[in-house]
FIDRENTI-462067 format. One record per residue: x, y, z of N, C-alpha, C in turn. Coordinates in steps of 0.2 Angstrom, whole numbers, padded with zeros to 4 digits, always signed. Example, Ala and Ser with C-alpha at 12.3 -4.5 7.8 and 13.67 -1.06 7.14 Angstrom:
BEGIN
+0066-0028+0039+0062-0022+0039+0066-0016+0039 +0064-0011+0035+0068-0005+0036+0064+0000+0039 
//
This chain:
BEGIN
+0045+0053-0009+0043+0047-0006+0049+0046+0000 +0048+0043+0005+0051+0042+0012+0056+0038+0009 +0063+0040+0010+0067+0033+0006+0068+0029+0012 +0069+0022+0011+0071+0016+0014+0076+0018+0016 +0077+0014+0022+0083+0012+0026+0090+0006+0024 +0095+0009+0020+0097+0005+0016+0099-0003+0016 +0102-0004+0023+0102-0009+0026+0093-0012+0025 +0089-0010+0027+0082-0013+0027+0082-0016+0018 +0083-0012+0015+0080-0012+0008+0084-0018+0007 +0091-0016+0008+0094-0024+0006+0093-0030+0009 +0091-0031+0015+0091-0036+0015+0080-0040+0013 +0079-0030+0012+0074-0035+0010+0071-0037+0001 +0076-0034-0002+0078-0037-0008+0082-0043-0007 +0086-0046-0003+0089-0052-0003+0082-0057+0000 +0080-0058+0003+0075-0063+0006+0069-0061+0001 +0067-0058-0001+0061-0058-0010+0066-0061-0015 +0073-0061-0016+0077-0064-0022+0076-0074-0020 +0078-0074-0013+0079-0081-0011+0073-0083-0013 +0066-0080-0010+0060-0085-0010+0058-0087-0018 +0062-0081-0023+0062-0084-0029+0066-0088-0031 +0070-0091-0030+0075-0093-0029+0070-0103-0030 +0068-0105-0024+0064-0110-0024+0059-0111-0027 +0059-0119-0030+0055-0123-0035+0054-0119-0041 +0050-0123-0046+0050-0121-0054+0044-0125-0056 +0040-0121-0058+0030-0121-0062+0032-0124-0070 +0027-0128-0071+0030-0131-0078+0025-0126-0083 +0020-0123-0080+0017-0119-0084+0019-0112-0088 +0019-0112-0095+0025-0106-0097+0020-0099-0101 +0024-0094-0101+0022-0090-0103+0020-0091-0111 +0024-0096-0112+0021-0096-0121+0017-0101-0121 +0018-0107-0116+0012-0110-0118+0004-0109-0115 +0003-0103-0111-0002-0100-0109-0006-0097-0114 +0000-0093-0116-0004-0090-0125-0007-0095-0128 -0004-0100-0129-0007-0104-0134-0013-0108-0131 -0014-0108-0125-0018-0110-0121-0023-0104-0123 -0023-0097-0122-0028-0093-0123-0029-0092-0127 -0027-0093-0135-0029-0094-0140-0034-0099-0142 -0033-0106-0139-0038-0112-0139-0046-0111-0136 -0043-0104-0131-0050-0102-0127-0050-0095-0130 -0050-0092-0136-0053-0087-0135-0059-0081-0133 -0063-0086-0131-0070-0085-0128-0069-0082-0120 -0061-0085-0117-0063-0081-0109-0058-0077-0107 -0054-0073-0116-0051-0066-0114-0054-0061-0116 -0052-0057-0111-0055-0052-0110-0051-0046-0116 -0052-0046-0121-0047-0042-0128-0046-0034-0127 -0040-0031-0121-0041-0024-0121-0042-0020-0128 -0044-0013-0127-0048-0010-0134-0038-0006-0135 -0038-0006-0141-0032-0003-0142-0034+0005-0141 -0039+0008-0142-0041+0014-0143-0039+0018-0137 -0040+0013-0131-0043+0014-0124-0033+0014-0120 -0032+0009-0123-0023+0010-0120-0022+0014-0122 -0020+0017-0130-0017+0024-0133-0018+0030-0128 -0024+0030-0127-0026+0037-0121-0025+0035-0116 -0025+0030-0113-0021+0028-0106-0014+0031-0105 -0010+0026-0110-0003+0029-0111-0003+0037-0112 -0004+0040-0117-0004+0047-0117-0005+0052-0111 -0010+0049-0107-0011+0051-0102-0008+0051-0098 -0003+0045-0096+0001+0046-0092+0008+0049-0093 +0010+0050-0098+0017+0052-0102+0016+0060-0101 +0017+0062-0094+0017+0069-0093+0023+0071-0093 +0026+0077-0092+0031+0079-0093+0036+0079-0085 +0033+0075-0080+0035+0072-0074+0035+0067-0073 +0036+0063-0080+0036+0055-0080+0042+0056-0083 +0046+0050-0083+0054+0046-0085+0051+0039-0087 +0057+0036-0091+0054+0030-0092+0063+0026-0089 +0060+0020-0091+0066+0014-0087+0063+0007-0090 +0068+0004-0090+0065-0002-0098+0070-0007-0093 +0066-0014-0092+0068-0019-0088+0063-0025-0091 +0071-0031-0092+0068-0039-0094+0067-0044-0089 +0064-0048-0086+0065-0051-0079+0058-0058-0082 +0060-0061-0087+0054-0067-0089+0049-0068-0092 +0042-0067-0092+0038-0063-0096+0035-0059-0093 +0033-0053-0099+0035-0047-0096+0026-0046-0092 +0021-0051-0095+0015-0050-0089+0017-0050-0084 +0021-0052-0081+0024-0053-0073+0023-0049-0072 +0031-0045-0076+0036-0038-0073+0029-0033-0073 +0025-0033-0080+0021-0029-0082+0014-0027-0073 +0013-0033-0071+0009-0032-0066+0015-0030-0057 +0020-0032-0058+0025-0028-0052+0024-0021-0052 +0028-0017-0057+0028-0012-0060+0022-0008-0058 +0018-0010-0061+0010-0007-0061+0007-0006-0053 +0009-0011-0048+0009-0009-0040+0015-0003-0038 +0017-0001-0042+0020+0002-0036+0017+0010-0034 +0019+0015-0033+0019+0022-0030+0024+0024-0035 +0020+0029-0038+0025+0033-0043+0026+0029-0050 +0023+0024-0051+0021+0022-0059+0014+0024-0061 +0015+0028-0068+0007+0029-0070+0007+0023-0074 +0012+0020-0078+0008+0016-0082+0015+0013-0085 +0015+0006-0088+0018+0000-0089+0015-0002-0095 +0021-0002-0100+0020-0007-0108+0025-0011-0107 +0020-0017-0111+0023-0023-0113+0027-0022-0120 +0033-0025-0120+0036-0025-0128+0042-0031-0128 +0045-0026-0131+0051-0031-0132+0060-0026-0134 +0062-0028-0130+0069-0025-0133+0076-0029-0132 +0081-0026-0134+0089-0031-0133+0092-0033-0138 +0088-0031-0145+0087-0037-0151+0089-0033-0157 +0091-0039-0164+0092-0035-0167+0090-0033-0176 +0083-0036-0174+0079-0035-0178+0072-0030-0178 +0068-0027-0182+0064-0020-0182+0059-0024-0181 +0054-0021-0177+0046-0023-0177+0046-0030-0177 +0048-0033-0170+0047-0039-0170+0041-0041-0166 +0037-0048-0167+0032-0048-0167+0034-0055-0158 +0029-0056-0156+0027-0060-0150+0031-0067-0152 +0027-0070-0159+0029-0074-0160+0036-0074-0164 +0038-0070-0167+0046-0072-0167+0051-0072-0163 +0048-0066-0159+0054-0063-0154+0054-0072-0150 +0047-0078-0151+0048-0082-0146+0054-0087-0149 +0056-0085-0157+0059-0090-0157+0067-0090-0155 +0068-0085-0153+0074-0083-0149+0081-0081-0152 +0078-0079-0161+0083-0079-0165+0082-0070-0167 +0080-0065-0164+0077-0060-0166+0081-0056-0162 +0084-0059-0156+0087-0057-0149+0083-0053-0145 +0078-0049-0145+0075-0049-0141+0073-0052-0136 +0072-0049-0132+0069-0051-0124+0061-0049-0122 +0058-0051-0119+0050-0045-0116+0054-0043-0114 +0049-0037-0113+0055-0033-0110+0047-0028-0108 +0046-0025-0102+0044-0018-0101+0043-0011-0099 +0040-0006-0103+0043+0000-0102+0040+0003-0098 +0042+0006-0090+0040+0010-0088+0041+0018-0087 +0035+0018-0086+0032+0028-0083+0034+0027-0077 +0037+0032-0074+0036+0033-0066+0039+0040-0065 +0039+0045-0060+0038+0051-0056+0044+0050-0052 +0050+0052-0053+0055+0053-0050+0055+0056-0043 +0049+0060-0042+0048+0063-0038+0045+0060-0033 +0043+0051-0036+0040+0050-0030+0042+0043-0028 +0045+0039-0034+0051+0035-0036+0056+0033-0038 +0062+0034-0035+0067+0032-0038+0071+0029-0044 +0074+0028-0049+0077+0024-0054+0082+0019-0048 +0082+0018-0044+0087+0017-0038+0083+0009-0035 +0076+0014-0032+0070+0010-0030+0069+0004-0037 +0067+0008-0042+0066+0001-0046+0073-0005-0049 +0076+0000-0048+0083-0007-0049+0082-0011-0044 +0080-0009-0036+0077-0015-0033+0072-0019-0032 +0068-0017-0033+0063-0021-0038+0061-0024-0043 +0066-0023-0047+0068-0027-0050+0071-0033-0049 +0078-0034-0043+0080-0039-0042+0078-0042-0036 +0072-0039-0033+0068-0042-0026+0062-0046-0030 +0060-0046-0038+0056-0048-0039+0055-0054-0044 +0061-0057-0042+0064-0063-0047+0069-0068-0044 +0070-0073-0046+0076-0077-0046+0082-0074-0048 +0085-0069-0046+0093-0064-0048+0097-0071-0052 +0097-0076-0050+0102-0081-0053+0101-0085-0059 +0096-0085-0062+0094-0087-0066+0095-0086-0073 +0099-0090-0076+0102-0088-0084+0096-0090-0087 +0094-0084-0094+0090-0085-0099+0081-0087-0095 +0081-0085-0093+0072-0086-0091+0073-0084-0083 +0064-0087-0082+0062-0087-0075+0057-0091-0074 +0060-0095-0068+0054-0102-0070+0055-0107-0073 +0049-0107-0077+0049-0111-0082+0052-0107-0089 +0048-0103-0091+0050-0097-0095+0056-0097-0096 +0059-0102-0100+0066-0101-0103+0069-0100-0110 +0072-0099-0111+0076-0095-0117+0079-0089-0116 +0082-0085-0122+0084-0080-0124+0080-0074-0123 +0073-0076-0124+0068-0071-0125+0065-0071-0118 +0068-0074-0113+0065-0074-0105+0071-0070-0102 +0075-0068-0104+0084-0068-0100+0083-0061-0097 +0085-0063-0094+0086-0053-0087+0090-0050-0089 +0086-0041-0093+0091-0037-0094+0090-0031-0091 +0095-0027-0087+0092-0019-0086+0095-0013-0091 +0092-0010-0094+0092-0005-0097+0096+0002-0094 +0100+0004-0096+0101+0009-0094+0099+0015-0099 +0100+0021-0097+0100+0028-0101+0104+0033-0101 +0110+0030-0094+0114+0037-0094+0121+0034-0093 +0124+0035-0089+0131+0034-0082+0131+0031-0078 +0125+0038-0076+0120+0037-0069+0118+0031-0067 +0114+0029-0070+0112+0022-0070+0114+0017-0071 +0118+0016-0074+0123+0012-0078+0128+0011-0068 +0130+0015-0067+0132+0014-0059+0129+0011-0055 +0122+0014-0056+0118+0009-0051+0117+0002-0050 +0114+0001-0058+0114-0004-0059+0120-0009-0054 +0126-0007-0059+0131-0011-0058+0133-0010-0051 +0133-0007-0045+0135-0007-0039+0130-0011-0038 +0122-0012-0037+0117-0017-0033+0120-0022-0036 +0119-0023-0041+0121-0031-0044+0127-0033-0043 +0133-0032-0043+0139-0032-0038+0135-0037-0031 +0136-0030-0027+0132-0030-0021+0127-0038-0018 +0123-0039-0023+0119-0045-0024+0123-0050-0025 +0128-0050-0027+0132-0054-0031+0137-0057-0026 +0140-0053-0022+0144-0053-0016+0140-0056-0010 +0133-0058-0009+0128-0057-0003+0126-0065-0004 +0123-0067-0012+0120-0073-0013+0130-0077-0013 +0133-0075-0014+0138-0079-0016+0137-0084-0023 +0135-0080-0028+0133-0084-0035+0133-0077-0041 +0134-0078-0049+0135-0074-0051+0126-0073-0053 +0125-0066-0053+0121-0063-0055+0118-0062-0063 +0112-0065-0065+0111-0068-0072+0110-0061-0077 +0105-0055-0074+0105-0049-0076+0112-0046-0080 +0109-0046-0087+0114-0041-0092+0111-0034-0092 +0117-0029-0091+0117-0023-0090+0117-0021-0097 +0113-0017-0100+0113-0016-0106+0112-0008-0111 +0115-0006-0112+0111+0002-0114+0108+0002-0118 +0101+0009-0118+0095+0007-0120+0097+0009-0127 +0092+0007-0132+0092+0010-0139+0086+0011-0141 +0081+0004-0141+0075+0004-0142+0071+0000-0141 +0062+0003-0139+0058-0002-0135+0053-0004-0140 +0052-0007-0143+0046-0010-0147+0039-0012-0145 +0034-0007-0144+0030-0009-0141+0025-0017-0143 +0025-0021-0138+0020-0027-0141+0013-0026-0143 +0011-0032-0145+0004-0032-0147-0002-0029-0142 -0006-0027-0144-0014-0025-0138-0015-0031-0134 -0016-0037-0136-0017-0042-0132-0013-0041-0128 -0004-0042-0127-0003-0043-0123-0004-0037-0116 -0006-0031-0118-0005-0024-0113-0011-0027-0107 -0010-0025-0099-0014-0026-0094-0016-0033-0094 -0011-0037-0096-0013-0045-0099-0015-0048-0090 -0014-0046-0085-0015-0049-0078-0021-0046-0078 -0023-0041-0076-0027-0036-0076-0035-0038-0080 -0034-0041-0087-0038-0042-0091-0040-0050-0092 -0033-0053-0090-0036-0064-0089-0034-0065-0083 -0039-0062-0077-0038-0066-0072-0040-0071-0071 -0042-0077-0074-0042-0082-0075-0040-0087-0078 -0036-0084-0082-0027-0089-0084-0026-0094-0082 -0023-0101-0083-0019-0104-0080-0012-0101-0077 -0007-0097-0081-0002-0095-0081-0004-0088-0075 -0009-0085-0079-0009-0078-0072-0010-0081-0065 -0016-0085-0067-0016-0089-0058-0010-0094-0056 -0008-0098-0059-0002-0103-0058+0005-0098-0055 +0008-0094-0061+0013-0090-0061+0014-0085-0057 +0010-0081-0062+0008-0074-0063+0009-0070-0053 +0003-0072-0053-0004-0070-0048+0003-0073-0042 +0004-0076-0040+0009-0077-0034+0016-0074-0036 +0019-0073-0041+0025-0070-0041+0025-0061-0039 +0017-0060-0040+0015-0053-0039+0014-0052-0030 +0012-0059-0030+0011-0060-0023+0016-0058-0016 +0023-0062-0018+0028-0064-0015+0032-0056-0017 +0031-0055-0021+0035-0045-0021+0030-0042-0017 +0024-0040-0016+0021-0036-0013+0021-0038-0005 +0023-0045-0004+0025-0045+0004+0029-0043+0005 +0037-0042+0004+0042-0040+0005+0044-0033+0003 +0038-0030-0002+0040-0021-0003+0032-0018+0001 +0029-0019+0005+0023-0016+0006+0021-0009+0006 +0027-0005+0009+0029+0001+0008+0030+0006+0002 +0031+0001-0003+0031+0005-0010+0023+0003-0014 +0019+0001-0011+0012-0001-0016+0009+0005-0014 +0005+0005-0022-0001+0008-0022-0006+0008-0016 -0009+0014-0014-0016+0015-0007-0020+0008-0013 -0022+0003-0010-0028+0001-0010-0024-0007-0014 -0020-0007-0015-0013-0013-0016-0011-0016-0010 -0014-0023-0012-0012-0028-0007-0011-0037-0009 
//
């Protein structure tokens, strides 16, 4: 993939961070669930059969993975999913430190747990580099414990590392951001251990209720405001 112009990239991660930066939706990631629960009749229930061989399919031997928290993780789950060089994005939960926790525990924010997640993508055609930027282009960077409305412990911004490597990265952009907004930056840096996949309902969760309150209110514009400012890293037919 054509790398960005460094200067370009930053400043267009700073102007994607500020527009996140303004106002706050009162409508939340958890209480959308429970709103789509009260409807169950107008979700669309992906087949778990049908994800399993999605996933596997994707999981080639020139796929990497990279684990990021940034609110809930339908959001991160549909950013993710637009770029160049992601075959495919799970939903879950990581940071925490109890086994096989469930949607509704991890909400009560004593499980430590975050959403959190797991990306595929082709180094070959994206960078682990690229997506720490995208990461921090596709959020409120300053925001302690949620995004939005979406607050707690289970909404808190973490990036996951896997190596050194990364662990540097990380740590120099978030620095770097941190020096430019003049404010500290809310993302904990954290090393990975282990990703919990979430339940079927919540996988392709944008993709499968478009017509949510929370996808359309939230969702559906936060997807919006990153895809103006990276147009260059979307998928052909992504817009």
């Amino acid at each position: 993939m054509r790398q960005l112009n460094k200067s370009k990239m930053k400043n267009t991660v700073l102007k994607s961070a500020f527009l996140f930066i303004i106002g706050t939706l009162t409508l939340s990631c958890t209480n959308a669930q429970e709103n789509s629960e009260a409807n169950s009749d107008q979700i669309a229930q992906p087949n778990s059969t049908e994800k399993s061989e999605k996933q596997t399919a994707k999981q080639t031997e020139n796929m990497e993975t990279a684990y990021f928290a940034s609110g809930c993780f339908w959001c991160v789950e549909a950013v993710y999913e637009s770029l160049k060089g992601v075959g495919e994005v799970v939903n879950g939960y990581a940071g925490g430190h109890t086994k096989n926790p469930t949607y509704e525990e991890s909400n009560t924010g004593r499980t430590g747990h975050a959403e959190a997640v797991e990306v595929y993508y082709d180094p070959a055609v994206i960078s682990f580099s690229t997506l720490v930027d995208v990461y921090f282009g596709s959020q409120d960077p300053t925001q302690v414990n949620g995004q939005g409305s979406d607050r707690g412990s289970q909404y808190r911004s973490i990036i996951f590392y896997k190596n050194d490597e990364q662990k540097k990265i990380i740590e120099q952009k978030k620095k770097a951001l941190a020096e430019t907004l003049g404010e500290p930056i809310a993302a904990e840096v954290m090393p990975f251990e282990k990703f919990w996949i979430g339940e079927d309902y919540h996988q392709d969760y944008e993709e499968n209720n478009p017509n949510s309150r929370y996808i359309q209110a939230v969702s559906i514009p936060r997807l919006k405001k990153f895809q103006k400012n990276f147009p260059e890293l979307l998928k052909d037919g992504v817009h």
